[in-house]
Each structure stands twice: as C-alpha cells, then as structure tokens.
MDTraj code that builds the backbone (N, CA, C; nanometers):
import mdtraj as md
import numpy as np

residues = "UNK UNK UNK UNK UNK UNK UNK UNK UNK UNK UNK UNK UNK UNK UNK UNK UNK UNK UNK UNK UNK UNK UNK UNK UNK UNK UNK UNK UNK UNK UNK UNK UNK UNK UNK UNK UNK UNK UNK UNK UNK UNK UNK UNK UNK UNK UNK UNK UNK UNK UNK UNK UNK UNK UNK UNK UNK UNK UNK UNK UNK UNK UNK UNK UNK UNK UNK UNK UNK UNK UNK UNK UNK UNK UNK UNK UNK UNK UNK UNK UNK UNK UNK UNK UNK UNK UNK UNK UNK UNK UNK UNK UNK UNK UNK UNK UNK UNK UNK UNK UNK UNK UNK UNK UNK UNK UNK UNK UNK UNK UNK".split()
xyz = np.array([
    [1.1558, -2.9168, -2.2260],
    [1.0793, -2.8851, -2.3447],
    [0.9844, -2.7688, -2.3198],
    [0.9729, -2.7483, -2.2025],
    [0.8499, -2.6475, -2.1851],
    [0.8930, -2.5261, -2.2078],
    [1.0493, -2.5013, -2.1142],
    [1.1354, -2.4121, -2.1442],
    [1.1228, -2.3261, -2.2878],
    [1.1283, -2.4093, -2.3933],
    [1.1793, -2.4380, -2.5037],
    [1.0595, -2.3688, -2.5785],
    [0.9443, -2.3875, -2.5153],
    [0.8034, -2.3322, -2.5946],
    [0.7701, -2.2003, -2.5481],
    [0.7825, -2.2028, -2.4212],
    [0.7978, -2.0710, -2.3762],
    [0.9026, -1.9867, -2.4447],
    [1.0238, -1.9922, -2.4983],
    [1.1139, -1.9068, -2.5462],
    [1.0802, -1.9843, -2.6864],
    [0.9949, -2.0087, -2.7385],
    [0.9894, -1.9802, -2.8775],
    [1.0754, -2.0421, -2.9568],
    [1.1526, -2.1726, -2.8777],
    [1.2152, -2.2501, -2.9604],
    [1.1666, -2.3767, -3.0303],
    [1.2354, -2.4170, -3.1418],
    [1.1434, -2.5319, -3.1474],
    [1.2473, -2.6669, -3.1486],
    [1.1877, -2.7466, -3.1162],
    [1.1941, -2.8668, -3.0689],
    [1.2467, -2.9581, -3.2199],
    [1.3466, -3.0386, -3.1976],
    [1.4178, -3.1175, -3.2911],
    [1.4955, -3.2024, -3.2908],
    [1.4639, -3.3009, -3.3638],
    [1.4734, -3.4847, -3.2949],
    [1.6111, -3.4984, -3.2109],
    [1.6676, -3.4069, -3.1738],
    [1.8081, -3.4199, -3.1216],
    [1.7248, -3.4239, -2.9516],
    [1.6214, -3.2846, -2.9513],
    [1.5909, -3.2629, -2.8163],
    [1.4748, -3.3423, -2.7855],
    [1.3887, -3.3736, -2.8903],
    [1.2802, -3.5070, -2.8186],
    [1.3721, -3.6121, -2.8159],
    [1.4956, -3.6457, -2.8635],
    [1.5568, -3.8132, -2.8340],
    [1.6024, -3.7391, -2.6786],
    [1.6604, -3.6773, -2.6590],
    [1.6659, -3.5782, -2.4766],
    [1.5492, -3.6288, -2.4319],
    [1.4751, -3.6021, -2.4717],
    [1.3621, -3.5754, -2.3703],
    [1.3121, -3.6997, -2.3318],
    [1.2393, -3.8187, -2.4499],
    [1.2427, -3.9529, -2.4451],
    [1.3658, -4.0091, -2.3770],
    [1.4656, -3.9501, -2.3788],
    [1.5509, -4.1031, -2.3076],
    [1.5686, -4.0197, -2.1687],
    [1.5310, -3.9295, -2.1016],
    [1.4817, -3.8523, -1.9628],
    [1.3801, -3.9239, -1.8646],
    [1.3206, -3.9517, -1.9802],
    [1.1249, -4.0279, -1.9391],
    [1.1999, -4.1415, -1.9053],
    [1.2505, -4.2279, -1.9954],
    [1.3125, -4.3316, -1.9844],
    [1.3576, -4.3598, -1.8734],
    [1.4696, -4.2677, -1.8504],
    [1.5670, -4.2969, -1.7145],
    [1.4581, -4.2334, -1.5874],
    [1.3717, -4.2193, -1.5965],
    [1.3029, -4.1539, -1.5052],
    [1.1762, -4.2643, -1.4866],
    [1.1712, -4.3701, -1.5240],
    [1.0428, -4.4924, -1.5448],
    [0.9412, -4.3931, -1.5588],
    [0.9465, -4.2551, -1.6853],
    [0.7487, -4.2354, -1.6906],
    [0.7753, -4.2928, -1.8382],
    [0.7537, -4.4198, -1.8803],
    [0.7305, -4.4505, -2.0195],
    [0.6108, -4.4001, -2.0626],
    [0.5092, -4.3317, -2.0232],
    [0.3386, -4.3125, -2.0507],
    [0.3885, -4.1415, -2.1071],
    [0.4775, -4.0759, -2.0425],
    [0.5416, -3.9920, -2.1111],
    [0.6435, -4.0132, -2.2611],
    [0.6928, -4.0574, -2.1978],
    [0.7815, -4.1156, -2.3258],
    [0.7045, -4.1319, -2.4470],
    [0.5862, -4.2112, -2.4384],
    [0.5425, -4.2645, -2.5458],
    [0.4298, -4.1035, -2.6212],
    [0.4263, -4.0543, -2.5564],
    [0.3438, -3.8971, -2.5376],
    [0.4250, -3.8310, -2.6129],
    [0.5559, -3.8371, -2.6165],
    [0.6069, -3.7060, -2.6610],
    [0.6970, -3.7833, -2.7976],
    [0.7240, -3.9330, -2.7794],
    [0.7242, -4.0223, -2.9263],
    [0.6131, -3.9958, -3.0114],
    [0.4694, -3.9894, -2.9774],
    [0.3629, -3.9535, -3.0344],
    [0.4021, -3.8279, -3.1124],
    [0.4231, -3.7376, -3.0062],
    [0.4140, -3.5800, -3.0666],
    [0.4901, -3.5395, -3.1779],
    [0.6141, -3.5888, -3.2003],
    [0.7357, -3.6097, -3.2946],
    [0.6361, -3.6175, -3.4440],
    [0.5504, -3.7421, -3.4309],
    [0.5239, -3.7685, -3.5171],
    [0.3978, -3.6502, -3.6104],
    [0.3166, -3.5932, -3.5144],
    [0.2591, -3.5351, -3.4693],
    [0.2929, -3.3911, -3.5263],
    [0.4151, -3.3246, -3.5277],
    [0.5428, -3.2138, -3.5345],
    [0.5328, -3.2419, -3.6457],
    [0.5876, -3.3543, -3.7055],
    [0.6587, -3.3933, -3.8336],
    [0.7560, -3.4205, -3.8546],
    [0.8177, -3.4406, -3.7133],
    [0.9826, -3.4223, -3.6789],
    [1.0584, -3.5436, -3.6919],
    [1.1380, -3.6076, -3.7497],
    [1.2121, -3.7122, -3.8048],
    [1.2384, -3.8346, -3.7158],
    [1.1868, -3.9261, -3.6704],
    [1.2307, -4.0225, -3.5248],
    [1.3819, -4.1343, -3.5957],
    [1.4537, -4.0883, -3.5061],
    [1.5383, -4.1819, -3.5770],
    [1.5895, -4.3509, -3.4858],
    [1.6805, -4.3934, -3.4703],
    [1.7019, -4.5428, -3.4170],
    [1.7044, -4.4821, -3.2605],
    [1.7734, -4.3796, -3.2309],
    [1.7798, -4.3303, -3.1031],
    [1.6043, -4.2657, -3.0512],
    [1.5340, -4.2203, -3.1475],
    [1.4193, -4.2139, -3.1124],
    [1.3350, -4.3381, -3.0153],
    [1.3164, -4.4482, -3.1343],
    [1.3443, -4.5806, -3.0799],
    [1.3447, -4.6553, -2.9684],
    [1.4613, -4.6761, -2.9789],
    [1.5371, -4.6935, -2.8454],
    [1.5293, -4.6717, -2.7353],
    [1.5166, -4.5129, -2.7235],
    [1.4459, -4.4927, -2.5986],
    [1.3102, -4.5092, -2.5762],
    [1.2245, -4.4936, -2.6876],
    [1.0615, -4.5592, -2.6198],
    [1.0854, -4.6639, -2.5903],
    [1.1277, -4.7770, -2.7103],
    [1.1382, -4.8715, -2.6524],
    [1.2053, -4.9444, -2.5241],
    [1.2709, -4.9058, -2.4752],
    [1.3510, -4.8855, -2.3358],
    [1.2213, -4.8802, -2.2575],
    [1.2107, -4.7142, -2.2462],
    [1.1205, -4.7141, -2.1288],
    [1.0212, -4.8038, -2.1244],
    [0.9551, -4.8532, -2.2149],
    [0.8385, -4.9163, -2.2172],
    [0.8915, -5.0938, -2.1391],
    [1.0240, -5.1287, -2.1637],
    [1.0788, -5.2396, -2.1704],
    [1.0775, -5.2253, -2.0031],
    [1.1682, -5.1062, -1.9629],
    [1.1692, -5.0892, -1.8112],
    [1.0779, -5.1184, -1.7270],
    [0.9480, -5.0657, -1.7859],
    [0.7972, -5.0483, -1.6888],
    [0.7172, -5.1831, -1.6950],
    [0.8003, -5.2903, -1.7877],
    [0.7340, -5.4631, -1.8107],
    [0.6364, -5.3794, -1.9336],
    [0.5720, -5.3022, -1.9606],
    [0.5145, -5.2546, -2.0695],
    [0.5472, -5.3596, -2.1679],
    [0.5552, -5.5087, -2.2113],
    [0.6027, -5.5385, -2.3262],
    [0.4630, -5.5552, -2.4142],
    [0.3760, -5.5091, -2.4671],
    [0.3379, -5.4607, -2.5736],
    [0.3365, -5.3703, -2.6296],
    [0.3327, -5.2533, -2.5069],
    [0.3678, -5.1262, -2.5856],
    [0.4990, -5.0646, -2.6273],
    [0.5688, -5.1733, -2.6014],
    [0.7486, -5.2118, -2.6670],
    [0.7538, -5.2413, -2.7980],
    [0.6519, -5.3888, -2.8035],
    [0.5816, -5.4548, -2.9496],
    [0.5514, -5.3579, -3.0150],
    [0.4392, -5.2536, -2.9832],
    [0.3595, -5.1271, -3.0651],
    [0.4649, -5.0435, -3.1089],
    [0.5999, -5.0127, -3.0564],
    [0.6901, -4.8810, -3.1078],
    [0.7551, -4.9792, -3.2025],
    [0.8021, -5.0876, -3.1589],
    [0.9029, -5.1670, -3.2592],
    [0.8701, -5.2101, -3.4028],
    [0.6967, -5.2455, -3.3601],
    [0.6278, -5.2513, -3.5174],
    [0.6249, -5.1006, -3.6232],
    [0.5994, -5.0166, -3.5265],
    [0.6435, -4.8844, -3.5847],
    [0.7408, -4.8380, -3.6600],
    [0.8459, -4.9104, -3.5824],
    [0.9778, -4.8811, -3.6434],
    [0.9801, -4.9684, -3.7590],
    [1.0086, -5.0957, -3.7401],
    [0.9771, -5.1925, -3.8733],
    [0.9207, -5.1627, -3.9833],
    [0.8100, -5.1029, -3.9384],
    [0.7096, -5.0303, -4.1277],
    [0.7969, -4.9181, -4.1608],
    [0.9027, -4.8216, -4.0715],
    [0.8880, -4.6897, -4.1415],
    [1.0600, -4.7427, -4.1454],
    [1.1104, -4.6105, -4.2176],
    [1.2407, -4.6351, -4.3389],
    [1.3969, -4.6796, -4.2209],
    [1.3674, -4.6116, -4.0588],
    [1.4349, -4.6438, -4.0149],
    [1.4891, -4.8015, -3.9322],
    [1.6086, -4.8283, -3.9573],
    [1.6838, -4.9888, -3.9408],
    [1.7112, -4.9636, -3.7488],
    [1.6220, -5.0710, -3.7429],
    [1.6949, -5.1051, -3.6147],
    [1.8004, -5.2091, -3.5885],
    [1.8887, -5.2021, -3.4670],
    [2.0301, -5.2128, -3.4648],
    [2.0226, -5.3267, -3.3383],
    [2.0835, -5.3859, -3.2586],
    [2.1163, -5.4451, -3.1519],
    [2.0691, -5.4236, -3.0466],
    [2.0646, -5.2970, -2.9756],
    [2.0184, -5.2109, -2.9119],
    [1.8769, -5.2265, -2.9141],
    [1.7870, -5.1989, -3.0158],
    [1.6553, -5.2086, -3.0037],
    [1.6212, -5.3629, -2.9900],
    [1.6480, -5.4095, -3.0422],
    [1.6277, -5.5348, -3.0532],
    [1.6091, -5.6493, -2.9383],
    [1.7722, -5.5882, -2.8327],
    [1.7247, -5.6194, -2.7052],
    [1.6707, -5.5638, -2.6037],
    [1.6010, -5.4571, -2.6462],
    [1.5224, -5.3527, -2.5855],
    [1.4229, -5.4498, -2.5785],
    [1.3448, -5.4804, -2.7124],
    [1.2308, -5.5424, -2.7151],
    [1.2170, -5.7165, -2.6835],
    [1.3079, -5.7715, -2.6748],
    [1.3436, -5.8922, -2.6407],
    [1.3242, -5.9159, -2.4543],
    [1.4131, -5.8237, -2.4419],
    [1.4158, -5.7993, -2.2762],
    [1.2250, -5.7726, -2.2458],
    [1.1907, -5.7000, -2.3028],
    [1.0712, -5.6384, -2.2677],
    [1.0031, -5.7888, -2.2612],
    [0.9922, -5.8255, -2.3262],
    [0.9061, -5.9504, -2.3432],
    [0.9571, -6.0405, -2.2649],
    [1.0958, -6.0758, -2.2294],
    [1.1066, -6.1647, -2.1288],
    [1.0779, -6.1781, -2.0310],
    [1.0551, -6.0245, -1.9550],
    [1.0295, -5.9819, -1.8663],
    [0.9179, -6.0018, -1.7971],
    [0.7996, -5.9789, -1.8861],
    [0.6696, -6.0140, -1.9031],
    [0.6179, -6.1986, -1.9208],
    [0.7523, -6.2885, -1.9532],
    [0.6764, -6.4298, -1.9738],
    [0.6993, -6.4153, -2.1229],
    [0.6825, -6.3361, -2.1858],
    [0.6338, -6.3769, -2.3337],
    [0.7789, -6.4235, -2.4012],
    [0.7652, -6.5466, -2.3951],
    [0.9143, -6.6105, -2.4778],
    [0.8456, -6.6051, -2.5991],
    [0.7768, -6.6450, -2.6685],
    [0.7305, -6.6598, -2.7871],
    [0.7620, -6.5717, -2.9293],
    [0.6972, -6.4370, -2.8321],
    [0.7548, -6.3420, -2.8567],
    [0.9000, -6.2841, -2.8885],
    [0.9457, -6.3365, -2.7411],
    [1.0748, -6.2776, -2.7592],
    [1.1691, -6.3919, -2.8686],
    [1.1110, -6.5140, -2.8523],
    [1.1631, -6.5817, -2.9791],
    [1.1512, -6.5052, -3.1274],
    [1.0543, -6.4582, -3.1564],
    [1.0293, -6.4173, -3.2798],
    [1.1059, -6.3174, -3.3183],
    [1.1254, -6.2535, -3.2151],
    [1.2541, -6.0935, -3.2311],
    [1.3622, -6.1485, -3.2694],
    [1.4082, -6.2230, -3.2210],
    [1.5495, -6.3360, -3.2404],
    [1.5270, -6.3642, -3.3798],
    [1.4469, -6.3595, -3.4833],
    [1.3986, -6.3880, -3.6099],
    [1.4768, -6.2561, -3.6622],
    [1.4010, -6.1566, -3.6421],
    [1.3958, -6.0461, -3.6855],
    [1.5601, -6.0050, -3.6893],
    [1.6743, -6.0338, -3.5905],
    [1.7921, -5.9995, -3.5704],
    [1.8660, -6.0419, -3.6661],
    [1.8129, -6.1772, -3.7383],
    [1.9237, -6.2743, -3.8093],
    [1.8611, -6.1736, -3.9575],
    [1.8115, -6.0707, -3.9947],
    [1.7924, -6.0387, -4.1023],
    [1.8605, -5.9229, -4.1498],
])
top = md.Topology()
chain = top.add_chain()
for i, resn in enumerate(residues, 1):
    res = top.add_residue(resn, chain, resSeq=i)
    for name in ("N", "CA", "C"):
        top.add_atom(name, md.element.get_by_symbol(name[0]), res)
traj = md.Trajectory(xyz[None], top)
C-alpha cells in the first residue's frame, strides 16, 4: 500500500481486502484492524471479504472481542455475512472460553 501512495495510486476494496488478509496471514491483526478502519475512513466499500479477513486475524491472535467489534459492524451495515465469517467469529470465541458467546453466533447462522 505504501507503494501505491507513493505512485499516486489509489487504493480500492480489492487492494485493502490484499492488504487485510496479508495482516491476517502475517498474525498483525492490530494492523488489520488499522487499515479496516481506514477503508471506512476513505469511503471505500468493505465487503464480506473485507470481513473476513479482520475477522480472521483478530480470531487468530484469541482477540475474540475485537472479532465481536468487526462482526457487530458487519451486522448493522448492508453487507450479509456467509459461513466463513461466522466461523471466523465462533472460533474466535472458542478459543478464548467464551461458549456463550460462541453459542449466540450459532443463533445468528440459523437466520
């Protein structure tokens, strides 16, 4: 992305979902969630793959609230999450102890 500013390009949800699922595979979710921020930030469109990968990384690092925080995100705004997120955020919470939680996601799937 830096590349990208330096040559005057701009950045578009194809290359922040790149970049987020990079962070991801790379365990910096504190990035990830930085440049999920910035999207929003841009004005730039987050879609299920947006998602996904925060939620991932965050799931990876035991982070399971700040898994909770992107997923509630997603939930209010127009985009549907799919299977994928779902056990993104499920995992996250198991991970952490929180069955309760991860029971309640199991709610959210059957809808």
């Amino acid at each position: 992305l830096g590349a990208m500013v330096q040559r005057e390009i701009r950045s578009d949800t194809i290359s922040m979902n790149a970049a987020i699922s990079a962070c991801e595979k790379g365990c910096a979710w504190e990035r990830s969630l930085r440049l999920f921020g910035a999207m929003d930030e841009s004005k730039l469109e987050s879609d299920t793959i947006t998602f996904n990968a925060a939620i991932s990384a965050c799931q990876k690092a035991s982070e399971w609230a700040k898994a909770l925080y992107v997923f509630n995100i997603m939930s209010r705004s127009s985009v549907e999450c799919n299977t994928i997120t779902c056990s993104a955020a499920i995992s996250a919470c198991e991970r952490a102890g929180e069955w309760e939680k991860a029971l309640e996601l199991f709610g959210v799937m059957d809808r």
